[in-house]
Kinemage of the C-alpha trace (Angstrom):
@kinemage 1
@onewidth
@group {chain A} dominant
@subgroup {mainchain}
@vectorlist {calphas} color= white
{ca unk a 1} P 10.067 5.226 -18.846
{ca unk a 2} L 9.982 1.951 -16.966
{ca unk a 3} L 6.581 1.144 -15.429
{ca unk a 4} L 4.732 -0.186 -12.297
{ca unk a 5} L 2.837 -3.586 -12.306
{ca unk a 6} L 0.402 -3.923 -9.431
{ca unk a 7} L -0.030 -7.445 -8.662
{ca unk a 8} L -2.667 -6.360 -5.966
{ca unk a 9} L -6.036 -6.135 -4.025
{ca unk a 10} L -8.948 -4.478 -5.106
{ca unk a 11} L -12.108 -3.745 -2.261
{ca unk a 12} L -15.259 -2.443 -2.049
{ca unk a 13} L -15.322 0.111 1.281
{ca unk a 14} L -17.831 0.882 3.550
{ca unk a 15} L -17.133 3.563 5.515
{ca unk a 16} L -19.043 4.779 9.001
{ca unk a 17} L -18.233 7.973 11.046
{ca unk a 18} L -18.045 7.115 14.766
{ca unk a 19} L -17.616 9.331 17.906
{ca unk a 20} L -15.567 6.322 19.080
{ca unk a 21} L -14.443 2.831 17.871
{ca unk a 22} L -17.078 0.175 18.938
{ca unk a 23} L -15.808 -2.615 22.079
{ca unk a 24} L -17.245 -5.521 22.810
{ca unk a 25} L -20.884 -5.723 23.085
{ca unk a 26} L -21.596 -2.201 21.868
{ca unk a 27} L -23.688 -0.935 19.518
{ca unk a 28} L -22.497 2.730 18.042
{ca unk a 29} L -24.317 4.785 15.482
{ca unk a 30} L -23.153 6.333 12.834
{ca unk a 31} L -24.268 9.113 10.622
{ca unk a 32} L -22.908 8.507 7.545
{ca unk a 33} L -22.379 5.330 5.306
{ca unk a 34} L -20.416 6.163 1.897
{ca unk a 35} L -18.948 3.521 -0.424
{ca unk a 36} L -15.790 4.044 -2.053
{ca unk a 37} L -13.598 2.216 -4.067
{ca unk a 38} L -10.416 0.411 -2.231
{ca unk a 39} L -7.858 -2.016 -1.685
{ca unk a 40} L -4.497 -2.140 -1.065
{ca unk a 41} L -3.751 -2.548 -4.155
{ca unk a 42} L -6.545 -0.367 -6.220
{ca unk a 43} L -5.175 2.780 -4.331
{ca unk a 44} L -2.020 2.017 -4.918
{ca unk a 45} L -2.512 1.866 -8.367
{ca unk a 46} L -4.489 5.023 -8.606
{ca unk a 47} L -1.918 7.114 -6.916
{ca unk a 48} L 1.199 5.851 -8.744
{ca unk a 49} L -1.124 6.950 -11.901
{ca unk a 50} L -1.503 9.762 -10.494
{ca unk a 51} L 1.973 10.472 -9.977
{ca unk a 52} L 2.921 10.110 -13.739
{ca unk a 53} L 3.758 7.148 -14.066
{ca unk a 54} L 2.487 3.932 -16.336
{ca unk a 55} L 0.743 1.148 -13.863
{ca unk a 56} L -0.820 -2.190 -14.573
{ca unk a 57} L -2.591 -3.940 -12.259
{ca unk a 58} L -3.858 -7.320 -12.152
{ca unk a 59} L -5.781 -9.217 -9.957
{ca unk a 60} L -9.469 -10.370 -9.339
{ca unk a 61} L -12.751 -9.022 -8.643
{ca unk a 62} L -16.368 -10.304 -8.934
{ca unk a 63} L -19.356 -9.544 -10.369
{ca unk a 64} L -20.168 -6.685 -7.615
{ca unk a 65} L -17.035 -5.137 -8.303
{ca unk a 66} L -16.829 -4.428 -12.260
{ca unk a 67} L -17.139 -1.164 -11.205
{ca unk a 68} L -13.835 -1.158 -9.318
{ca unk a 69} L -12.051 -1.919 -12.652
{ca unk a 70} L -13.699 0.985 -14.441
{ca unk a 71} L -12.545 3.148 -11.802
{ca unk a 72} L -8.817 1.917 -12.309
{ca unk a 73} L -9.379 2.370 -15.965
{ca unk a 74} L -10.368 5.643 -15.504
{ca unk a 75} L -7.332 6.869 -13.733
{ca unk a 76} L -5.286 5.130 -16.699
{ca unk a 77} L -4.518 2.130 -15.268
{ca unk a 78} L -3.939 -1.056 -17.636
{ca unk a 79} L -6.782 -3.293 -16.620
{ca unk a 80} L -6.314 -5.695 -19.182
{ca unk a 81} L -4.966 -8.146 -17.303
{ca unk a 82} L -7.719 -7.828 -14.048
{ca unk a 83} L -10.487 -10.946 -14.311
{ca unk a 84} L -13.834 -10.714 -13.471
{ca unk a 85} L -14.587 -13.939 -11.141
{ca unk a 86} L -17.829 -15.387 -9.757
{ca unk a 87} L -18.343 -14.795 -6.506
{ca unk a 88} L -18.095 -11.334 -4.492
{ca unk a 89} L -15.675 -8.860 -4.691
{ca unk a 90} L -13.107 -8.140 -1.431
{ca unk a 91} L -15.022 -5.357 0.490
{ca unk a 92} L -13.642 -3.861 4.311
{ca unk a 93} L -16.029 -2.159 6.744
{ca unk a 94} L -13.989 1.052 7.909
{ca unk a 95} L -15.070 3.023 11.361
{ca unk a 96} L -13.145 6.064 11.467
{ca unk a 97} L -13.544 8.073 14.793
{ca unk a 98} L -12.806 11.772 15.872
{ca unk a 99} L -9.474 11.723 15.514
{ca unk a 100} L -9.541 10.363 11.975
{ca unk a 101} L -7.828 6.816 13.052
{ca unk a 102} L -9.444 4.102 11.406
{ca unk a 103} L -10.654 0.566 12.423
{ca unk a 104} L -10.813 -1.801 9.576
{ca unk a 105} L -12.281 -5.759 8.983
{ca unk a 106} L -11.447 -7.047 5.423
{ca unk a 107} L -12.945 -9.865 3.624
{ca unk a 108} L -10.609 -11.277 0.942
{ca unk a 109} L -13.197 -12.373 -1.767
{ca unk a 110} L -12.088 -12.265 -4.907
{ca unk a 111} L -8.684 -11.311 -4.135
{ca unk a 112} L -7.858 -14.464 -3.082
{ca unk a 113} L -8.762 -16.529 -5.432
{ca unk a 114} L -5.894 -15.825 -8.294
{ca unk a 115} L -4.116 -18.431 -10.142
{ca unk a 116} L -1.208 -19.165 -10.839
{ca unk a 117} L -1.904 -17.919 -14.323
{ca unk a 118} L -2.806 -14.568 -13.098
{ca unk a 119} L 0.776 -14.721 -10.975
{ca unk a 120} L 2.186 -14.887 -14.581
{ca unk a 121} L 0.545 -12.634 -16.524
{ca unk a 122} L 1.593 -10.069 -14.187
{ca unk a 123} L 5.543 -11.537 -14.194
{ca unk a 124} L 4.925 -11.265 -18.216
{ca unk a 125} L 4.009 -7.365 -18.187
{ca unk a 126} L 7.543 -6.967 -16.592
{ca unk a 127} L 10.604 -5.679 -18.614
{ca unk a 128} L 14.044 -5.283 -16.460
{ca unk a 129} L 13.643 -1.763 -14.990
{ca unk a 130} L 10.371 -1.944 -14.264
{ca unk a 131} L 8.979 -2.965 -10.857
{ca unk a 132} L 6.594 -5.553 -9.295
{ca unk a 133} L 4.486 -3.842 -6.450
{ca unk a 134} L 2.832 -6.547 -3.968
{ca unk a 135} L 0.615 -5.649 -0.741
{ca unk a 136} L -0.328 -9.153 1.170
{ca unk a 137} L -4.241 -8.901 0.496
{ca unk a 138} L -3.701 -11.793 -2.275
{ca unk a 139} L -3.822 -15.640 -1.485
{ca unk a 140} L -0.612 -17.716 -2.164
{ca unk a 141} L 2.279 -14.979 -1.835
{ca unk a 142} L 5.002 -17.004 -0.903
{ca unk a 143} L 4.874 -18.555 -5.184
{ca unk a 144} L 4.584 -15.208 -6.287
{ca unk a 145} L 7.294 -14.133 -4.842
{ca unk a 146} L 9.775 -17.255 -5.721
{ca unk a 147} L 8.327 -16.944 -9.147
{ca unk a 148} L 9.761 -13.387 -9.381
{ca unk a 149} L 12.985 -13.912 -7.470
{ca unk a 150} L 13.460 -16.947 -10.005
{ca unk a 151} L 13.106 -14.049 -13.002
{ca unk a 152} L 15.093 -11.304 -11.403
{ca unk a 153} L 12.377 -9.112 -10.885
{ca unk a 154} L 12.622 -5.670 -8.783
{ca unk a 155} L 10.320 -6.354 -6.394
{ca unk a 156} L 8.605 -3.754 -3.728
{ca unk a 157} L 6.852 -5.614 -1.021
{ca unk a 158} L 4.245 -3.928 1.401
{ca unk a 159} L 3.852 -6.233 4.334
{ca unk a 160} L 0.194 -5.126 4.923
{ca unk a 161} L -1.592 -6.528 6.410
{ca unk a 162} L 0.105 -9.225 8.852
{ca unk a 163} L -1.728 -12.055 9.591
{ca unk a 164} L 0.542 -14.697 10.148
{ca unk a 165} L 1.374 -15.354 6.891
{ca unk a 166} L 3.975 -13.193 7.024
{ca unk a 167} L 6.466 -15.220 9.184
{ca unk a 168} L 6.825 -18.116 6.649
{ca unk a 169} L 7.438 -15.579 3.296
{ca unk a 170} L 10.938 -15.706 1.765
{ca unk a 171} L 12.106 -12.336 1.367
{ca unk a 172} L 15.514 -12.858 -0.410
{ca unk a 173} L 14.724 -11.672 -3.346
{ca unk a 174} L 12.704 -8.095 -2.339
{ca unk a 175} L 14.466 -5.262 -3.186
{ca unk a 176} L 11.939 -2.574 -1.572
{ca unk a 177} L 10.683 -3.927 1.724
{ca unk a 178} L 7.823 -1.587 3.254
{ca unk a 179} L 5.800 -1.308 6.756
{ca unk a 180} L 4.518 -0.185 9.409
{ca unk a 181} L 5.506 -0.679 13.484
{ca unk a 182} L 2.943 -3.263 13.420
{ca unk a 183} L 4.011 -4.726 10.252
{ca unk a 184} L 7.845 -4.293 11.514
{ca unk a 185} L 7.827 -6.186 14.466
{ca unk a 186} L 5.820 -8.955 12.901
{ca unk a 187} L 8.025 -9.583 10.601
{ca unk a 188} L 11.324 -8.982 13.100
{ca unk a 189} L 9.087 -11.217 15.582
{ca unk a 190} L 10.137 -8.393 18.228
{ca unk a 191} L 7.942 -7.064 20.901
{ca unk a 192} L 7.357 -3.532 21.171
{ca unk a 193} L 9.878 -0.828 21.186
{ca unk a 194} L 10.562 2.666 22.470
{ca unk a 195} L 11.816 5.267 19.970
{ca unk a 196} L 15.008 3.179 19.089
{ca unk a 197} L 13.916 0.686 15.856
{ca unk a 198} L 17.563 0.191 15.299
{ca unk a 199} L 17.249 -3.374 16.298
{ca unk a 200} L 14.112 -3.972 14.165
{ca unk a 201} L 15.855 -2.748 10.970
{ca unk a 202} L 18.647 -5.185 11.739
{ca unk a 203} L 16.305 -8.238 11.749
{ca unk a 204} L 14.265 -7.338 8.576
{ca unk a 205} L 18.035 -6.323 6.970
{ca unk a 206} L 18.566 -10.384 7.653
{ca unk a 207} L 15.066 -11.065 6.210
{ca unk a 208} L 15.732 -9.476 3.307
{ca unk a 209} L 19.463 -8.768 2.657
{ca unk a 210} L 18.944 -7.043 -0.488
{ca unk a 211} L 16.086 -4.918 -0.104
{ca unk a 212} L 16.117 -1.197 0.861
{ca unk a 213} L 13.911 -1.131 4.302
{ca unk a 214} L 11.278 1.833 4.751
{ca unk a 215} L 9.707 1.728 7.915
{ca unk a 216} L 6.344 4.398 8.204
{ca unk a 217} L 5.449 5.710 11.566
{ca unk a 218} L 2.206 7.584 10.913
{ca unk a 219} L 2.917 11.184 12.715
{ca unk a 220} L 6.191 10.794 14.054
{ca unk a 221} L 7.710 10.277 10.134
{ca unk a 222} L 9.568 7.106 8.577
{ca unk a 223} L 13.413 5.007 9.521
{ca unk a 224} L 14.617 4.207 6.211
{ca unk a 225} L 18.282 1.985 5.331
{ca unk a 226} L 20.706 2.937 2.804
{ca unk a 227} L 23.989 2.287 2.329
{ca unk a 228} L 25.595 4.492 5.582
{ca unk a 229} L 23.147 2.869 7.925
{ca unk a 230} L 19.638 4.264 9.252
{ca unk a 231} L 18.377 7.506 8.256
{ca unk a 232} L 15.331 9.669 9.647
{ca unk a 233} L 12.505 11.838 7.891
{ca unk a 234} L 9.869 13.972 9.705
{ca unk a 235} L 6.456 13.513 9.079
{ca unk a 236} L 4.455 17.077 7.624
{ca unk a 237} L 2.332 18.367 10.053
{ca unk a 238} L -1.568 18.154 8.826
{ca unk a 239} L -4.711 17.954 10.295
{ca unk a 240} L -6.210 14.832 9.923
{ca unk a 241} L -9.438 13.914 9.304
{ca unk a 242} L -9.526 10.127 7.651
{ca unk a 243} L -6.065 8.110 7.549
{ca unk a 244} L -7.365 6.013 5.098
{ca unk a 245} L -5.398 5.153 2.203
{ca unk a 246} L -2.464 7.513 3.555
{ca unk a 247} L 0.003 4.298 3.572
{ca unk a 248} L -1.049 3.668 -0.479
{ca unk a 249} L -0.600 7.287 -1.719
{ca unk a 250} L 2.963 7.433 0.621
{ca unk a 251} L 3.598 3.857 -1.684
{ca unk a 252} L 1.963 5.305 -5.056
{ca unk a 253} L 3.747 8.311 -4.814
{ca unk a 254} L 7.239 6.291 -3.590
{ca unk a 255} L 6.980 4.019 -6.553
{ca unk a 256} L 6.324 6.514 -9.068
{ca unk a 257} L 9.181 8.644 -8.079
{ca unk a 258} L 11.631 5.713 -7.803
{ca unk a 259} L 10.355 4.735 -11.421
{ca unk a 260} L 11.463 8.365 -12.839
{ca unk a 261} L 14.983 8.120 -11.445
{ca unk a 262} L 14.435 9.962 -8.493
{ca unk a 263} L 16.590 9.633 -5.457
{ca unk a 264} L 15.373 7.522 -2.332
{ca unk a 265} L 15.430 10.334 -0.247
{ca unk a 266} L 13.007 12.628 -3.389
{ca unk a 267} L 11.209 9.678 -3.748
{ca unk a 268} L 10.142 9.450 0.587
{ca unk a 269} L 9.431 13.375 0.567
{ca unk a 270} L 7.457 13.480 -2.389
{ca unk a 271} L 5.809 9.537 -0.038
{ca unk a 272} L 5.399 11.655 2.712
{ca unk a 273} L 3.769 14.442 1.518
{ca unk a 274} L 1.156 12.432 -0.600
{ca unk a 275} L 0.068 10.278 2.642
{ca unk a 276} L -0.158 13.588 4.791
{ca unk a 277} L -2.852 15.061 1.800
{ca unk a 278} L -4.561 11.908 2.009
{ca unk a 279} L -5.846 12.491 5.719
{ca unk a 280} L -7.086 15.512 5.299
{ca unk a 281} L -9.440 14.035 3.147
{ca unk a 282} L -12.545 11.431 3.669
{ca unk a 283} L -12.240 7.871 2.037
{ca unk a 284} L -9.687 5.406 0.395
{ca unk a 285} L -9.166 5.939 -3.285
{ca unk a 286} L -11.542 9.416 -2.924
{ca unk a 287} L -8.859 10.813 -0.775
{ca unk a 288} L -5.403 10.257 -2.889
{ca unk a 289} L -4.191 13.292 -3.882
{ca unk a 290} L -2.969 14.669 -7.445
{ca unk a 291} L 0.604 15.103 -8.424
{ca unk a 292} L 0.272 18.839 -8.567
{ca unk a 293} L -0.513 19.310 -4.656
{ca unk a 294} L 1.923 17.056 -3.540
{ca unk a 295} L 4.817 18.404 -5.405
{ca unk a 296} L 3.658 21.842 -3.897
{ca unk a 297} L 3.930 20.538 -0.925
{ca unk a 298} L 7.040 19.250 -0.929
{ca unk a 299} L 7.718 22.658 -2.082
{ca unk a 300} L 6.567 25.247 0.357
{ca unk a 301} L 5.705 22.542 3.424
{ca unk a 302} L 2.112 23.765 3.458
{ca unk a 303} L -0.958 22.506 2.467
């Protein structure tokens, strides 16, 4: 079976409960303060693994974050590859409120300080039906991704999260191009729409001409392209308690099935149904959920 490599972020989170996100000049208590591992890229990696499917992921941590690697390798990810730098490790401070919506700040750290020998080693790992799986929580993006347009490499591409880079990436070469509304219009530079993303699609179908566009819309479900235009999928109804992580198991669980043959439209339910397990759980990598439960949901539609 082909595999996933996971050229990708890795974070140490620090999650607080709050009855409401903090504004300027306040000061709100929390209860709690848990640490979990996290990243873009880590839970990514952990739920494609989950899913079935073989995953290696390289990237960078440092010294504080060792641990992060042993909990990769613990879910059977390839970690071979992933260095141990000096300096600290990426790390995000999470408030989640009430509703389980999150606020996030993100410090880069380690993850963005690979090399181009890094870049490499994870273009090396790749054989021709496997896929490279790219979040944009790494420094220097725009070589990585002529480096693997220059190989032919199936690329997926999660646009998350913007911050400015974005506009200046060449996306020719993606083959999987995946977002959010946020993520959509910042890469369509579009203001904000209604319910009608049909003009959104069309600009990030010019960005990237060959890529297969899935567009996730948190409750309301996901737009996705194929071949006989723009097609639709309902979100399962769940009650949420962290959102957390629910974009990375909808990618983990995409990925894996995509990687197993699986149709596009198999591949979003089976998405879909991983992200909505993920909320009704606390944390980032603590909340992705196993292959057995999400295939049951897809199943019967209940959790």
């Amino acid at each position: 079976m082909p595999k996933l490599v996971n050229l990708g972020s890795l974070c140490i989170d620090h999650v607080y409960q709050v009855p409401a996100f903090t504004g300027s000049g306040e000061t709100v208590s929390s209860p709690t303060h848990e640490i979990f591992p996290g990243g873009k890229g880590l839970n990514q990696s952990i739920a494609a693994a989950r899913a079935g499917v073989d995953v290696v992921h390289v990237g960078c941590v440092g010294e504080d974050g060792r641990w992060l690697k042993d909990a990769l390798a613990a879910e059977g990810v390839d970690v071979s590859c992933l260095r141990v730098v000096e300096g600290s490790s990426g790390h995000a401070v999470i408030q989640v409120n009430e509703a389980g919506e999150n606020a996030i700040v993100i410090f880069g750290g380690a993850n963005r300080v690979l090399v181009e020998d890094d870049m490499r080693a994870a273009l090396g790992q790749i054989a021709s039906d496997d896929w490279l799986l790219l979040q944009n929580e790494i420094n220097d993006l725009d070589l990585v991704l002529r480096l693997a347009d220059e190989l032919g490499c199936q690329v997926a591409f999660n646009v998350a999260p913007v911050d400015g880079r974005e506009a200046g990436y060449d996306l020719a070469g993606v083959r999987l191009l995946i977002v959010n509304g946020i993520e959509a219009l910042a890469l369509a530079g579009a203001v904000a729409v209604d319910d009608d993303w049909s003009e959104v699609m069309a600009a990030l179908a010019e960005r990237a001409p060959k890529a297969a566009i899935v567009l996730t819309l948190g409750s309301t479900g996901l737009v996705y392209s194929n071949d006989s235009g723009l097609e639709t999928l309902p979100a399962y109804a769940v009650a949420a308690i962290d959102e957390t992580a629910a974009g990375d198991a909808f990618i983990g669980y995409l990925m894996a099935s995509l990687i197993r043959g699986e149709s596009m439209q198999d591949a979003l339910r089976m998405g879909s149904a991983a992200g909505a397990l993920a909320v009704t759980r606390a944390g980032a990598a603590s909340s992705l959920p196993a292959l057995a439960d999400v295939r049951s949901l897809v199943q019967t539609g209940e959790v």
